[in-house]
N, C-alpha and C positions, 0 to 999 in steps of 0.2 A: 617094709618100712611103713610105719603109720605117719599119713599126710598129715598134720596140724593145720588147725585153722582156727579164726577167731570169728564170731557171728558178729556179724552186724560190720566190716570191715571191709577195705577195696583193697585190690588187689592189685600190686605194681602196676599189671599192662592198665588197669581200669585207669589208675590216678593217672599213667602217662598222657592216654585217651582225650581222658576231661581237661585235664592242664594244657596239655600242649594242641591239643588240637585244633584251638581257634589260631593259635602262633601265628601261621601264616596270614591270616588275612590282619592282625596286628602290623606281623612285616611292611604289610603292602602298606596298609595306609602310614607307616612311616618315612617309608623310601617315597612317596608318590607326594606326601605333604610336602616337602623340600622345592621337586620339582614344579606342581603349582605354583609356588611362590616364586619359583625364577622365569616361570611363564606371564605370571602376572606384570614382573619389572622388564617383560623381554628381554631374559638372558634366555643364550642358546646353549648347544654344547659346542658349538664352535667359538663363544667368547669363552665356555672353559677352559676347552684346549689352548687359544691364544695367551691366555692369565698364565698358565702353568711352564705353559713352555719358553716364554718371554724370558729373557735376564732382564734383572732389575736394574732399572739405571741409577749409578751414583750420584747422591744429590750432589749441587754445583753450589759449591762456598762462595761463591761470587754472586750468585742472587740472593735477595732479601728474602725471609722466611714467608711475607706477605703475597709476596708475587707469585709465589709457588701453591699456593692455597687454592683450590676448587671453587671457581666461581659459577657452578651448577651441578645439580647432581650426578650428571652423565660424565662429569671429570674428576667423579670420585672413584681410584682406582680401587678392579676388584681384587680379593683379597685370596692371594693363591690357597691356604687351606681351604676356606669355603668351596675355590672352585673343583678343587681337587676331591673335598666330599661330594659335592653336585651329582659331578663325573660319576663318580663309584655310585652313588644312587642309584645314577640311571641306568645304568651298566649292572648293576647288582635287582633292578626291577625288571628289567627288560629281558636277562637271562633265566633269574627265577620265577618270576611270573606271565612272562610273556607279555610284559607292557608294550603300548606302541612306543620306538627311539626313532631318532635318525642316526643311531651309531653306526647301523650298517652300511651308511653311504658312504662316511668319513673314513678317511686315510689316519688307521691310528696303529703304526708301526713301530717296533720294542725301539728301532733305530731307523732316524735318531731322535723322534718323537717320545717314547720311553725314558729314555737317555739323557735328555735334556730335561724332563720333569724330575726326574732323580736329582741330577744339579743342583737344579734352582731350589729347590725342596729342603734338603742336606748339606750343599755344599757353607753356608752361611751357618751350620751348628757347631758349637764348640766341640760337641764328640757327639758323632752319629750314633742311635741308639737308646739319646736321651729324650727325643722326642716324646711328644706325647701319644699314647697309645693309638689313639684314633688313627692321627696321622699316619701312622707307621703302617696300620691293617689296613689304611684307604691306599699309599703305595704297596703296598704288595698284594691285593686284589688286583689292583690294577694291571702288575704285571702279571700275574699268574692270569690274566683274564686275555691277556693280549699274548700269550706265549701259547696257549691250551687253543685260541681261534684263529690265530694269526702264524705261529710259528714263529721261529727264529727270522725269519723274511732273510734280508739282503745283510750279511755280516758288515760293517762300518768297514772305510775303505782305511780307517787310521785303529792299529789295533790298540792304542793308550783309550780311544773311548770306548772299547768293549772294557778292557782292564779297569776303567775307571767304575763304570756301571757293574762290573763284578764286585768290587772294592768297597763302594758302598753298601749293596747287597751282605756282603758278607760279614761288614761290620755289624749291619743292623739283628744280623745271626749272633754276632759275638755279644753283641753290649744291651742286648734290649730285654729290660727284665724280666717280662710274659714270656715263659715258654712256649706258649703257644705261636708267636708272634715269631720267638725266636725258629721254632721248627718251618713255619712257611716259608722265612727267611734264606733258611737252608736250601728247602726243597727248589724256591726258585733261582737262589745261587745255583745248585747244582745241576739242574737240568740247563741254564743257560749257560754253563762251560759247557757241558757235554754234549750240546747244541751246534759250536762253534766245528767249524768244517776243517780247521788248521792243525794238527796236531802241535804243532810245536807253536801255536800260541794259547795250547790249552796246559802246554807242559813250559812256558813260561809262568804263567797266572798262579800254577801249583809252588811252582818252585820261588817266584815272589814273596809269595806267604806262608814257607817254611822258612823261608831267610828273613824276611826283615819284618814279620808279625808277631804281634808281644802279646798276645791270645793266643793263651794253652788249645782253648777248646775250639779255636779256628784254626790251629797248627794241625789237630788230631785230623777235623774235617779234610785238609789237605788233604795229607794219607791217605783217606776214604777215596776224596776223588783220583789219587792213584790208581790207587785198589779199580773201581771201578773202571778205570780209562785199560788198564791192564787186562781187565775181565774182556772187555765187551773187544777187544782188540785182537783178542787172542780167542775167542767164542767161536765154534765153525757156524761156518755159512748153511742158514735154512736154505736156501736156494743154492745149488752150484751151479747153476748156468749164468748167474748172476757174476760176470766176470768183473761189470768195473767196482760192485761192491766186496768182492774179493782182492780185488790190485791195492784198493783204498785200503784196507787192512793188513796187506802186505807191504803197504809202503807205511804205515802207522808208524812213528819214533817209538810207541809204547810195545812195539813189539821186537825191538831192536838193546842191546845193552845199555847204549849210551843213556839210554830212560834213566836207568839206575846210577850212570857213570856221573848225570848230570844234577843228581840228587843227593849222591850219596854224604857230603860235606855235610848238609844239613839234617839228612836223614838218621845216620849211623857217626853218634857223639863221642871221639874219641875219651878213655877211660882217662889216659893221660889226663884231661882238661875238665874232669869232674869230680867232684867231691860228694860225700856224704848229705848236704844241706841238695847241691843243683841235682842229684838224683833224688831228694825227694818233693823237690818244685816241681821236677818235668816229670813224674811216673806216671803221669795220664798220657801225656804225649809215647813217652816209650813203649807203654803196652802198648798203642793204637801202632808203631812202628813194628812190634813184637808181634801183631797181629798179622802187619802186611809181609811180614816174613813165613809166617804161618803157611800164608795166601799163597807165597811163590814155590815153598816147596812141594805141598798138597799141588797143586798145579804142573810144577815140574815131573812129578813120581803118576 
């Protein structure tokens, strides 16, 4: 085959080269401008974290609008997006370029540090999702940055605030327009169920969101993490001498019937109770359950 070319012309990798090459040091003095200017006003990343994590306290109808007014500028309060992009800044300069932080001194754990910025962030939006874009990529760096260095840490001793921090996680998977946004979204929904050490609070959170969640395309992901809790449950052990990570898999609910006995209402839509229209709403969901049937008997055989 004869190569074609044109004289006098660059060449993909050339134009990538020259274009992107300088990117990085762009990066930096973007991420690094921010920080300056919160050096300058002494802000820390410890007033971040304070801003973010705080609940807002309800204004009190009983004082006068005057009284409540800032009477210097050290009581003018900071403004949790800003500090929340601060954060990401520093944490997105100090990984990819190796800036000096003080992150690595600070206690910044998914729970219930994590968890509580999630809240405050989302919990006051009319529908999680609609946020603006920034926002959304500055929470979920954040977590996928605290999950990838820190882990799962200590699971929350009440399992509604893991279920809640899923909840909104997974919303912002279902409702938020950038695919891209929406994909991270997933990825750190689903590593942080599959994270959680309980099986049967990971096979409550599934089965919540096949029952009472009104997104197709969050119903399908359920399944998935089915799928997956099944796979890795049911996986043999690289290690066999490895006895307690064997027991833990023997004692798994996902490798037991009742997985399916406790699913099956929501999973498998009796024919009786659907029609021509609600099998062609839900046919995205039934393949993805079409699939997980697929999954059980290739596995069984």
């Amino acid at each position: 085959m004869t190569k074609r070319s044109t004289t006098g012309t660059l060449s993909l990798g050339r134009c990538w080269y020259i274009h992107l090459f300088p990117l990085p040091t762009g990066f930096l003095r973007l991420l690094t401008a921010p920080q300056a200017l919160a050096r300058d006003l002494s802000l820390s990343t410890t007033d971040y974290i304070h801003t973010i994590t705080t609940p807002e306290t309800p204004p009190d109808d009983d004082n006068d609008d005057n009284d409540t007014l800032p009477s210097s500028p050290s009581e003018i309060p900071h403004s949790r997006p800003g500090c929340l992009y601060l954060l990401s800044a520093t944490l997105a300069s100090s990984t990819l370029f190796h800036a000096p932080s003080t992150l690595n001194t600070l206690d910044l754990p998914l729970f219930p540090t994590y968890a509580s910025i999630l809240n405050n962030l989302l919990a006051a939006s009319p529908s999680i999702g609609t946020e603006s874009p920034a926002l959304i990529d500055a929470l979920l760096f954040l977590g996928l940055h605290i999950l990838e260095t820190e882990g799962l840490g200590r699971p929350p001793e009440e399992d509604m605030v893991f279920t809640d921090t899923l909840r909104h996680l997974s919303l912002l998977s279902a409702n938020t327009p950038a695919p891209t946004l929406r994909y991270h979204a997933h990825v750190l929904t689903s590593r942080l169920l599959h994270a959680h050490p309980e099986g049967n609070v990971r096979l409550a959170f599934i089965k919540d969101t096949l029952e009472h969640c009104p997104y197709e395309n969050l119903k399908g992901s359920a399944v998935g993490w089915l799928k997956e809790e099944i796979r890795i449950s049911n996986a043999p052990s690289v290690d066999p001498s490895a006895e307690k990570e064997a027991k833990t898999k023997d004692d798994s609910v996902f490798r037991r019937p009742i997985c399916l006995d406790t699913l099956s209402r929501e999973l498998f839509m009796s024919p009786k109770r659907m029609d021509h229209q609600t099998f062609e709403q839900h046919i995205s969901f039934f393949m993805d359950v079409l699939n997980l049937v697929y999954f059980l008997l290739a596995t069984d055989g």
